[in-house]
N, C-alpha and C positions, 0 to 999 in steps of 0.2 A: 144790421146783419152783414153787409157788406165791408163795414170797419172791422168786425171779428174775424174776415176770410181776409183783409189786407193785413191785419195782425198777424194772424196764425202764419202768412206766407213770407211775414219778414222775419219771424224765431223760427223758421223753418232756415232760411236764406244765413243765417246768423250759424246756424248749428252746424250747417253745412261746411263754412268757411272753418269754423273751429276746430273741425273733421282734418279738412284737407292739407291745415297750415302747417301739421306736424307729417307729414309723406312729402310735400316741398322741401324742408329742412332737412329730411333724410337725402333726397335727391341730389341737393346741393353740397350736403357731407358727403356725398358721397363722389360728385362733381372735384371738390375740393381737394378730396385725397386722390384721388383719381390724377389730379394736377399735378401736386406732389411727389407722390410716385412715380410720372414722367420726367419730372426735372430732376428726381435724383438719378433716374437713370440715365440721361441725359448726361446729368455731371460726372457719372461712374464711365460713361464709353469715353468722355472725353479726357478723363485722367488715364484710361488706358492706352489711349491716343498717343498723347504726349508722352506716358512710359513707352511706348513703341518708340515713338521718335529720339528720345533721347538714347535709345539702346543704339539704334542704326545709326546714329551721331558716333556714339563711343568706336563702335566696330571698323567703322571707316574711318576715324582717328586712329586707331592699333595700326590699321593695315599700311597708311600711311606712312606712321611710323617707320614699319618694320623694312618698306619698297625705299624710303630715305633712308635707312642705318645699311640697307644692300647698297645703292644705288654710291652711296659716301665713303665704302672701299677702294684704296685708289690701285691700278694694276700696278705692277712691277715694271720696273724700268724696261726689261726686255718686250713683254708684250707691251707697252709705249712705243716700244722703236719698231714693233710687228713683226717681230720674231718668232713668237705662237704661233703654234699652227701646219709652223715651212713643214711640208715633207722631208724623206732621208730612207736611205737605204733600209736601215731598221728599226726604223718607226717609232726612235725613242720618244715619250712625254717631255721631254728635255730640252728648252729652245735652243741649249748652247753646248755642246759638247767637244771635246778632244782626245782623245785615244793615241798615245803617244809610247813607244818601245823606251823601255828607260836606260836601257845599255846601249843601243845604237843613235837614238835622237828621232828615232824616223816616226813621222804622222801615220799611223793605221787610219784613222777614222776623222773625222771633224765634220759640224754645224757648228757655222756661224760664229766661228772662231776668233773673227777679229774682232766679237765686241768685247767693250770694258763695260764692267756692269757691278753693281754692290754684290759684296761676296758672304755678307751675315757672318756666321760664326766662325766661317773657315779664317777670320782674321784671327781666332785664339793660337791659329800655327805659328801665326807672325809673335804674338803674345809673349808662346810658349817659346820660341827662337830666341828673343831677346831678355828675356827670367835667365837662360843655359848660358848667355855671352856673357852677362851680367855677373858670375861666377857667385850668384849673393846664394846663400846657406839653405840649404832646401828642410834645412831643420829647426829655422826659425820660424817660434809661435808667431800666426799674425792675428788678426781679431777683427774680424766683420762689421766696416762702421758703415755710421746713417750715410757718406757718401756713396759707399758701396752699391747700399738698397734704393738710397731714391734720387741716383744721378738719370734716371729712365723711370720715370715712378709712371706705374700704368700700365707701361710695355710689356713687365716681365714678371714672373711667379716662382718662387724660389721657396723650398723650404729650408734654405740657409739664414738664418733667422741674422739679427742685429745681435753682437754682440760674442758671435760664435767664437771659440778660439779654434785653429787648428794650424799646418806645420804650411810651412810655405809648396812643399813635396806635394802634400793633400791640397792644397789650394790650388796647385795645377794639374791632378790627376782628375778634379773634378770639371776642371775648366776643358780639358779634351776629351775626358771620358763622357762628359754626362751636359757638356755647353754649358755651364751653372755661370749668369754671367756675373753674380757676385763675388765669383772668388776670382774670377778675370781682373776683375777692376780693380780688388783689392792686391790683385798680384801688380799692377800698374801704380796704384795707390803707395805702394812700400816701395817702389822704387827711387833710388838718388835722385833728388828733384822731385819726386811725384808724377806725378799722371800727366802732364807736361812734357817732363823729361821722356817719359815713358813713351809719347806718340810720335818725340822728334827721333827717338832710336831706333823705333819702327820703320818710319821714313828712311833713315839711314840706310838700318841693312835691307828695305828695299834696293836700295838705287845702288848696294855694294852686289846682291843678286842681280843685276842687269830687268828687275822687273821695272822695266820705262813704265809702264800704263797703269802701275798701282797707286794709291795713295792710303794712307791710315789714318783715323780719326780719332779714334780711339780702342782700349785693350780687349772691349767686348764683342764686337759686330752689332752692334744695336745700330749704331749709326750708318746711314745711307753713303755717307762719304767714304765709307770704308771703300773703296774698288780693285778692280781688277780685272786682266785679258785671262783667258784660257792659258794659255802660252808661259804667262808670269804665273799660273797657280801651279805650272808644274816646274817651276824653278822652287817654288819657296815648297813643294811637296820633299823635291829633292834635296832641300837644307834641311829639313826639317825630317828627314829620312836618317841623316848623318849621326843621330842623338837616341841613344837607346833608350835613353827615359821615354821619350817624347812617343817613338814607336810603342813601349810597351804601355803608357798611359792611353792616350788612341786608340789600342785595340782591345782596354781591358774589358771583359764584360760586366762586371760590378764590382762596386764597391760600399761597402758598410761602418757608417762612422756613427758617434752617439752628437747629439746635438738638444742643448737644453738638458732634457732627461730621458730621451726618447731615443731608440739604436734606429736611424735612418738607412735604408735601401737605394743606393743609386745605380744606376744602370746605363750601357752605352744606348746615346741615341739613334745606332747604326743595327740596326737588325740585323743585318748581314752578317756580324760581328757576334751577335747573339746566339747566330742560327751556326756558327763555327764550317758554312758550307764554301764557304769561298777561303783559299789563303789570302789573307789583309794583312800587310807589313805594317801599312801606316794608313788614318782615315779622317776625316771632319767633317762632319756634318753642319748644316747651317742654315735658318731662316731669318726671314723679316719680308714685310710686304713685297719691297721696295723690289728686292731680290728673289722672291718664290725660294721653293726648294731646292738648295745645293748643294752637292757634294763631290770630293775628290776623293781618292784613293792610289794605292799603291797594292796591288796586287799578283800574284803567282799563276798565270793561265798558260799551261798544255807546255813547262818549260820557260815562258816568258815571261819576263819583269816590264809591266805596265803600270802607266800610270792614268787614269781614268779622271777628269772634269764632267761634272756634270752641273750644267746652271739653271735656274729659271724651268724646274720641272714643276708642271700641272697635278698636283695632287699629291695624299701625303706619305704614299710608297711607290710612289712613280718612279725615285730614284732609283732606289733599290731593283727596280725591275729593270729598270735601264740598264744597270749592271751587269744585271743578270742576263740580259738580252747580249749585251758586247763579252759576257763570256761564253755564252753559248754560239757565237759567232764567231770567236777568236778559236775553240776546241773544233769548230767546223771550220776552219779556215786556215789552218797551220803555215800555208806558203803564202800569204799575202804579199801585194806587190805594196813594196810602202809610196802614199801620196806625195811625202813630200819629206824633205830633213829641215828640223827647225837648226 
């Protein structure tokens, strides 16, 4: 009797087991995925991790970048020697100015007068000076070569293509009208000797103008060697005054030639000139780093023949204001007592 009740209670014990092994196996699939589930989530926050980091990686490499490509602009010779900035009676943007009577010699106005400083494009006057000596044919075709385009490759944008033809006449009305430095070079390029001959006869009739403190480097102003005092840019204003071409190329407001296949719009880079409110005899406008914004003039204020240097102005119609400042000072100011005679 008692072996039937140990029987009975070990296929009880038996049934039991067989019951429960299959809600184990559920538990533990379930355990399992349950694991699973974790580590992929796991591995998903940590891919979004490292996309997070590698974005704030890239972002602070741009900005980098961009405080290095500021930071590796180098200033202009003038603000180098701390001429930025000086005060002045009227408050030009201009670290360098001179304001000089063109028929008496007498200084009205000056800042900082006695530096030499790169003059950029205002050396196209010198350019254009020695093209007018040269007595060479302003109607010979000249033709736009690869020296022309890539003796500066980088520095400069032209849509004076390779290859261009046009008159030696139009190769310098574009060179003071509009600063094209390809057709500068090319007007250097065609000279006896070449571009050579071209910057020792620059030099020459420098030193025949009595400009001591200039020097020339070449026919364009790209180069920083180009120099010059206040003082000498109103001598080579005044030769360069003498020549009615040179006058009337200087102050044209445009000009329209065809190039390739295409009718091209060029225009002076003197707004002044554009805007027809100032009388302008003669003008040249001029940058590069080295040098900031320059320009000179020859002007007509309240009866007087002036002539205006502006060097090493802060921004890119600053000159222009400046001008505009020293003629609204000159119409308020009819009796000035002059500073000095050069």
């Amino acid at each position: 009797m008692q072996s039937k009740f140990f029987l009975r209670a070990i296929f009880i014990a038996m049934i039991t087991m067989s019951l429960a092994l299959p809600g184990s196996e559920v538990v533990a699939q379930e355990n399992k995925t349950n694991t699973q589930k974790n580590k992929a989530q796991a591995k998903s926050s940590n891919k979004a991790k490292s996309a997070n980091n590698q974005k704030k990686v890239r972002t602070s490499t741009t900005r980098k970048n961009a405080v290095e490509k500021h930071t590796e602009k180098r200033p202009s010779f003038a603000a180098a020697m701390g001429f930025r900035g000086n005060e002045d009676l009227l408050s030009l943007k201009s670290s360098v100015a001179l304001i000089v009577d063109r028929q008496t010699h007498e200084v009205l106005f000056e800042k900082n007068a006695h530096a030499t400083l790169p003059i950029a494009s205002i050396t196209k006057l010198m350019t254009s000076l020695v093209v007018m000596d040269a007595g060479l044919p302003l109607d010979e075709n000249l033709t736009i070569h690869q020296d022309d385009v890539n003796t500066y490759p980088g520095r400069t944008r032209s849509r004076v293509t390779q290859h261009t033809k046009m008159t030696r006449e139009e190769a310098l009305l574009l060179a003071l009208m509009s600063s094209e430095n390809r057709t500068a070079y090319a007007l250097g390029r065609n000279y006896p000797g070449g571009v050579n001959s071209f910057v020792d006869a620059m030099n020459a009739k420098a030193q025949m103008l009595g400009m001591t403190q200039s020097k020339f480097a070449d026919p364009t102003g790209l180069s920083s060697e180009n120099i010059s005092s206040p003082e000498d840019l109103t001598r080579l204003v005044e030769a360069a005054y003498q020549h009615k071409v040179i006058r009337e190329f200087s102050t044209r407001s445009d000009y329209s030639m065809k190039i390739g296949n295409r009718e091209q719009k060029f225009v002076n880079t003197n707004r002044l000139v554009r805007a027809g409110d100032m009388d302008i005899g003669l003008q040249k406008t001029g940058y590069i780093s080295a040098a900031g914004r320059c320009l000179v003039m020859q002007a007509m204020i309240q009866g007087r023949d002036v002539v205006m240097v502006f060097l090493d102005s802060v921004g890119t119609q600053s000159r222009f204001a400046d001008a505009v400042r020293v003629q609204k000072w000159l119409e308020g100011n009819p009796d000035l007592t002059p500073l000095r005679r050069m």
